[in-house]
MIDRENLUM-145692 format. One line per field, with one value per residue (C-alpha): x, y, z; residue in one letter; residue number from 0. Coordinates in Angstrom, 1 decimal, decimal comma. Each point is the difference from the previous one (the first is absolute). Layout:
BEGIN
x = [X|...] $
y = [Y|...] $
z = [Z|...] $
rest = [A|...] $
nr = [NUM|...] $
***
This chain:
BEGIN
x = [18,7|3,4|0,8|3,2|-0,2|0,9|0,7|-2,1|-2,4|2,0|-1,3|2,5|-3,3|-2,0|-0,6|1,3|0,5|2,5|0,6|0,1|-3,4|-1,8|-3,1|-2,5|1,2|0,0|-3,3|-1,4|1,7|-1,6|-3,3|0,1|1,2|-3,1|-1,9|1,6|-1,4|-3,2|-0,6|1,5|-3,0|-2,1|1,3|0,3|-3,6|-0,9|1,9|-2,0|-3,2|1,2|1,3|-3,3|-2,9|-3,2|-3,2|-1,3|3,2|0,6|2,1|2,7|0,6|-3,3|0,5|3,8|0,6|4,0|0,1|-0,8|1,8|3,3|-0,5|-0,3|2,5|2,5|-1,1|0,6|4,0|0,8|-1,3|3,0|2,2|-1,1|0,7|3,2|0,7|-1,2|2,4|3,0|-1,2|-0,2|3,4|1,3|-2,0|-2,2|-3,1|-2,1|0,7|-0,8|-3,7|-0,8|0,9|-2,2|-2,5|0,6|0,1|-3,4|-1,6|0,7|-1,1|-3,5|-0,1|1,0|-3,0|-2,2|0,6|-0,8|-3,2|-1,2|0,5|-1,5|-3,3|0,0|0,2|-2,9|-2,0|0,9|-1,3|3,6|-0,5|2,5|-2,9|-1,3|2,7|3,1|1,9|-1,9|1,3|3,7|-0,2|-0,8|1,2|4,3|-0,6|-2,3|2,7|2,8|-2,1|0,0|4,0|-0,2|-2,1|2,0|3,1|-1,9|-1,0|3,7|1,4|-2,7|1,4|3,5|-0,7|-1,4|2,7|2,5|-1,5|0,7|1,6|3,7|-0,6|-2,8|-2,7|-3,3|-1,2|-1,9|-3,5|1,2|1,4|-3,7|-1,3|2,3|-0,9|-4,0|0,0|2,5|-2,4|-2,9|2,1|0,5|-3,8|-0,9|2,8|-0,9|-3,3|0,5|2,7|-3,0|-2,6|2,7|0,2|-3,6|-0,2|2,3|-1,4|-3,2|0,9|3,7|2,9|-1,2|0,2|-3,6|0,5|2,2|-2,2|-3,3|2,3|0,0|-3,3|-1,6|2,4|0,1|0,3|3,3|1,3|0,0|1,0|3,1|0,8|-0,3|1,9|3,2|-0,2|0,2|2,8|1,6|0,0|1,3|2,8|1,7|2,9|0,7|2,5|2,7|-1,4|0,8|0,5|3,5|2,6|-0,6|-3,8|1,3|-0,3|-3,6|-1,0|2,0|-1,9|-3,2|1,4|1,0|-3,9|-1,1|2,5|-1,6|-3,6|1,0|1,6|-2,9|-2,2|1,9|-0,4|-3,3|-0,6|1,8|-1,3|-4,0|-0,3|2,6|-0,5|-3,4|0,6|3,5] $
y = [-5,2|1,4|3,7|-0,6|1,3|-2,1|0,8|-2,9|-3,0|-2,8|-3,2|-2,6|-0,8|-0,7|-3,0|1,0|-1,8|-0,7|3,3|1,6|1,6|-0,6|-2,4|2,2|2,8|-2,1|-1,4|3,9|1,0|-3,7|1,1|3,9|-1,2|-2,0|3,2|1,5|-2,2|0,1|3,8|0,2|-2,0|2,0|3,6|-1,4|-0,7|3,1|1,7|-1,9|1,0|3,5|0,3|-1,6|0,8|-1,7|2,2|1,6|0,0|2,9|2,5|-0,2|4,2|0,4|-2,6|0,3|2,6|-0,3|2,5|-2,7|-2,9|1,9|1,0|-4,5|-0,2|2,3|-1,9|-3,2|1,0|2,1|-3,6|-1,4|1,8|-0,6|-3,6|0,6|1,7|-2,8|-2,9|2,5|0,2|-3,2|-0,7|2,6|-1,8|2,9|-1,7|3,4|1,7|-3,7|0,1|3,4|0,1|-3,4|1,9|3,2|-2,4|-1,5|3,2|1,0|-3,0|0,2|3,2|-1,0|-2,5|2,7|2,0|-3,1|-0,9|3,8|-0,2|-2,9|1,1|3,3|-2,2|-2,2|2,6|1,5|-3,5|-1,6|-3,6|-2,4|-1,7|3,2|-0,1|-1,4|3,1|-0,7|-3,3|0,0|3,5|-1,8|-3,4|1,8|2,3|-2,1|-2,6|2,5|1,3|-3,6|-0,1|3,2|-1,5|-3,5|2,3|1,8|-2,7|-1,6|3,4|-0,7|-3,3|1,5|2,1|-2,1|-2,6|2,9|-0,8|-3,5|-0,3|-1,5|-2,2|-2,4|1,0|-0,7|3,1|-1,9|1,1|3,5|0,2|-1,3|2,8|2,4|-0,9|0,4|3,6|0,9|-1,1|1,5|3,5|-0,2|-0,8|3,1|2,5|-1,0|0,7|3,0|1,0|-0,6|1,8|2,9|0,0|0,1|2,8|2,0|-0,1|1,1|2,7|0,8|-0,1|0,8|-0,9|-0,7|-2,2|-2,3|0,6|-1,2|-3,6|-0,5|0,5|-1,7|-3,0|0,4|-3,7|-0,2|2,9|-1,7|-3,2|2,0|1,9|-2,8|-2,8|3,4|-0,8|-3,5|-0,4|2,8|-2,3|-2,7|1,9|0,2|-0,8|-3,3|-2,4|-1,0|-0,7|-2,5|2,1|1,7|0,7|-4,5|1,4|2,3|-2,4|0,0|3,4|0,3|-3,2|2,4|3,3|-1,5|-1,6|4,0|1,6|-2,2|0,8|4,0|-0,8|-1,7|3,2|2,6|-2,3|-0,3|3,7|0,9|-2,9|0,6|4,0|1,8|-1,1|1,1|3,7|-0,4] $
z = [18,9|-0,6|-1,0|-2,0|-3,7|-3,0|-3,2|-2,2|1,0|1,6|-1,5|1,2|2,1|-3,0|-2,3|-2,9|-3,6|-1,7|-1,8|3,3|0,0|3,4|-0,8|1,1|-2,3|-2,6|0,3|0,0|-2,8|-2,0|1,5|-1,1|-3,4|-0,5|1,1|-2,4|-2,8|1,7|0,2|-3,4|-1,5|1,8|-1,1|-3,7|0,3|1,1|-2,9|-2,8|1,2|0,2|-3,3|-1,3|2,1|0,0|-1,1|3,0|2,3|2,2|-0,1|2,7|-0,3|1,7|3,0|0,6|2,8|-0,6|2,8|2,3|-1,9|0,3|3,7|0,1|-2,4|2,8|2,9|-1,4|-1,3|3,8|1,8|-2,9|2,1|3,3|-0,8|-0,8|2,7|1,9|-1,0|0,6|3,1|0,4|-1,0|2,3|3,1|0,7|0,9|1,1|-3,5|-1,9|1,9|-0,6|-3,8|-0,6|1,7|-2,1|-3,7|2,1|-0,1|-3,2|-1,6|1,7|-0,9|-4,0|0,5|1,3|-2,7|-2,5|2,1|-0,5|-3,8|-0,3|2,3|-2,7|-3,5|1,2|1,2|-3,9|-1,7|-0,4|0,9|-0,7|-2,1|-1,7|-2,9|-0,7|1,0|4,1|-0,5|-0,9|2,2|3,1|-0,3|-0,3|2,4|2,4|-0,4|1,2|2,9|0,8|0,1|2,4|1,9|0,5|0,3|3,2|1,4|-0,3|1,4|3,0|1,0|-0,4|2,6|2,4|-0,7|1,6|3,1|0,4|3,5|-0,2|3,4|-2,4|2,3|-1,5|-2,6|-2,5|1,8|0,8|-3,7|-1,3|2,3|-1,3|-3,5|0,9|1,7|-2,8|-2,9|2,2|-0,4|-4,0|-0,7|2,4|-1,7|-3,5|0,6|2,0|-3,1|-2,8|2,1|0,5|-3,9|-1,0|2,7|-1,2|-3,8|1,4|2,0|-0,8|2,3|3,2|3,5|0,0|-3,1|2,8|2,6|-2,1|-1,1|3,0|1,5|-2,6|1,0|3,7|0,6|-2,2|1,5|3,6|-1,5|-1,6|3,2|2,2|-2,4|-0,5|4,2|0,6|-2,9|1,9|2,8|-2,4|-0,6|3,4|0,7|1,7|0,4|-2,9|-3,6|-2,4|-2,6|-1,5|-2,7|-1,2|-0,9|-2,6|-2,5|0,7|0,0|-3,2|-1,9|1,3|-1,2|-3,6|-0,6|1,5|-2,1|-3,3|0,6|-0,3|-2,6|-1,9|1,1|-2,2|-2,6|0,7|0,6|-3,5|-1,9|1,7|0,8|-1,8|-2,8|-0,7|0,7|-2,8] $
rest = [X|X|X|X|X|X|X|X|X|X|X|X|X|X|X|X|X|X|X|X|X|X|X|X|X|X|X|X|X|X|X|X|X|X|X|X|X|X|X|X|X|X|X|X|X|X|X|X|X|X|X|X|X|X|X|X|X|X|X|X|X|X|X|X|X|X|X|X|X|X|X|X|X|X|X|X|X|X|X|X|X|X|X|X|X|X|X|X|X|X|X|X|X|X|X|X|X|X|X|X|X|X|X|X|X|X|X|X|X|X|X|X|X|X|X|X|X|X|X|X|X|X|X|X|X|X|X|X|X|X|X|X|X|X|X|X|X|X|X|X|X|X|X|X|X|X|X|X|X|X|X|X|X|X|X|X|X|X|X|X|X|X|X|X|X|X|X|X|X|X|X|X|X|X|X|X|X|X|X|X|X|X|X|X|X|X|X|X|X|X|X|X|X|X|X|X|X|X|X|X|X|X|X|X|X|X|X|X|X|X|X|X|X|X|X|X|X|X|X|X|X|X|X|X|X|X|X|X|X|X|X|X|X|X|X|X|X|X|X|X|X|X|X|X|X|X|X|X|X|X|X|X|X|X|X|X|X|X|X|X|X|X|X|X|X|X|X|X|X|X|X|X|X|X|X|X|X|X|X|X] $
nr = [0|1|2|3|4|5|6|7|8|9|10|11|12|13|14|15|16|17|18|19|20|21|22|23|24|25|26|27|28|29|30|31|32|33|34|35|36|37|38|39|40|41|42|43|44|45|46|47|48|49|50|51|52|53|54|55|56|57|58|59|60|61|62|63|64|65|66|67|68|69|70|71|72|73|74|75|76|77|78|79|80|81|82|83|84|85|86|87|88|89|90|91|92|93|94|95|96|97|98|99|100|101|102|103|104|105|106|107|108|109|110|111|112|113|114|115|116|117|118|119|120|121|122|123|124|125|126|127|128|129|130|131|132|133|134|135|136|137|138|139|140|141|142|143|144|145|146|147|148|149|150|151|152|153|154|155|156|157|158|159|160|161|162|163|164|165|166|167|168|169|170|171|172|173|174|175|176|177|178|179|180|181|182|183|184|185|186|187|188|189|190|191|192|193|194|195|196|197|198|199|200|201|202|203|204|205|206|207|208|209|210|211|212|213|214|215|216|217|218|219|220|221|222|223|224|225|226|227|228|229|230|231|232|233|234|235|236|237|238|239|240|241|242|243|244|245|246|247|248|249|250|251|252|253|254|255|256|257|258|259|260|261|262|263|264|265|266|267|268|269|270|271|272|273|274|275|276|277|278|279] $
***
C-alpha cells in the first residue's frame, strides 16, 4: 500500500453516474434517505403516545438513568470521529492508522450496545416490557430498531477490517477470512458480556477494582474466551506479505463511514426526542 498523501478521494476508479456521483455513494445516500423516512415514522410514533399516554403507562423519570444514556450517547459521537478519521486515512494510504481506527469506532460501538443491553436488562427487571403499555412498545421497537443499525454497522466495520488483509498476490484467504470472522465474533460476545457483568458489578458495589474483579469471576469462561480470541486476532494481525488494499478502497470505507455517521445521527434525535424530553 502506498504512503503518498492526497488531498480528496480519487474516483476516476469508480463507476460513477452521470451527474458524477460514484454509484456506490449514490446508492448509500438512496438507502440512508429511506432510513430516514423509516426512523421518522418511528420517532413520530413515539411522540403521539407521549403527548397522549395510555392509563397506566410509566413514567420514564423513574427508569431513565440519563447518566448512563449520555455516557452511550458520547461513545457513540467519539466512534463518529474515529470513522472519520478512518477514510482520511484511507485516502492518505495509511493502512496501520485505517485498521486501528475501525477497530477504535469497533469498540466504541460494542461498547454503545453494551450500554443499551444494560438498560434494557434494568427496565425489564422494572416491569417495562415492550407489551406492558404502549409507552414499552413504541420505547423499544425505535430504539431496538437503532441498536439493530449499530449492530449491522459493527458487523460491517468487522468485515472491513478483515477485508484489509486480503493478500495482493490472490492467494487463497477466503477460509482464513471466515476464521478471522469466527474468533473475532467469539471476542464481541465475551466482551459484551464481560462489559454488562462489569456494569451490574459496579452498581452493586460501586467503582472498585473488586467490582472488575467479581465480572469476571462470575464469567470466568468469557474472560478466557476474551483473552485468548484478543491473542489469536493478535496473530491475525501480523504482518505478511503485500495487501490488496489502498488509497482505490476509499470509496468504501467512506460509503461505510456515511451509513455510521447516519445512525449517530438518528441517536441524538432519538436521545432528545426519547430521554430529554421527559425531564424538560
Amino acid at each position: 500500500m502506498s504512503n503518498h498523501a492526497t488531498g480528496a478521494i480519487d474516483h476516476h476508479h469508480d463507476h460513477a453516474t452521470s451527474t458524477g456521483i460514484p454509484n456506490k455513494k449514490l446508492f448509500m445516500w438512496a438507502f440512508l434517505a429511506s432510513d430516514c423516512m423509516f426512523f421518522g415514522a418511528l420517532i413520530s410514533t413515539h411522540l403521539i403516545y407521549r403527548l397522549h399516554p395510555m392509563p397506566g403507562s410509566p413514567d420514564p423519570k423513574k427508569l431513565f438513568s440519563i447518566d448512563l444514556t449520555l455516557f452511550a450517547t458520547f461513545v457513540l459521537l467519539v466512534s463518529s470521529l474515529f470513522v472519520a478519521l478512518a477514510v482520511n486515512a484511507c485516502q492518505k494510504g495509511n493502512l496501520k492508522s485505517v485498521r486501528r481506527l475501525l477497530l477504535g469506532t469497533i469498540v466504541f460501538g460494542l461498547t454503545f450496545l453494551s450500554c443499551q443491553v444494560f438498560e434494557y436488562g434494568n427496565f425489564l427487571a422494572e416491569g417495562l416490557t415492550p407489551s406492558g403499555s404502549m409507552f414499552g412498545t413504541t420505547f423499544y421497537t425505535l430504539t431496538g430498531t437503532h441498536g439493530c443499525h449499530v449492530g449491522i454497522g459493527v458487523l460491517w466495520l468487522t468485515l472491513m477490517y478483515i477485508r484489509t488483509f486480503k493478500p495482493a498476490d490472490e492467494s487463497p484467504w477466503v477460509l482464513r477470512s471466515l476464521a478471522h470472522l469466527i474468533v473475532f465474533a467469539g471476542v464481541v460476545v465475551a466482551g459484551v458480556t464481560l462489559l454488562v457483568s462489569a456494569a451490574h458489578s459496579v452498581e452493586d458495589h460501586g467503582l472498585a477494582i473488586r467490582s472488575l474483579a467479581h465480572a469476571v469471576r462470575h464469567n470466568a469462561v468469557a474472560a478466557g474466551v476474551f483473552a485468548a480470541g484478543l491473542a489469536i486476532l493478535s496473530w491475525f494481525a501480523r504482518p505478511r506479505a503485500a495487501v490488496d488494499f489502498g488509497e482505490g478502497n476509499a470509496i468504501d470505507v467512506e460509503s461505510l463511514g456515511l451509513y455510521w455517521h447516519f445512525i449517530d445521527i438518528v441517536w441524538i434525535v432519538i436521545f432528545t426526542v426519547v430521554y430529554l424530553f421527559e425531564f424538560l
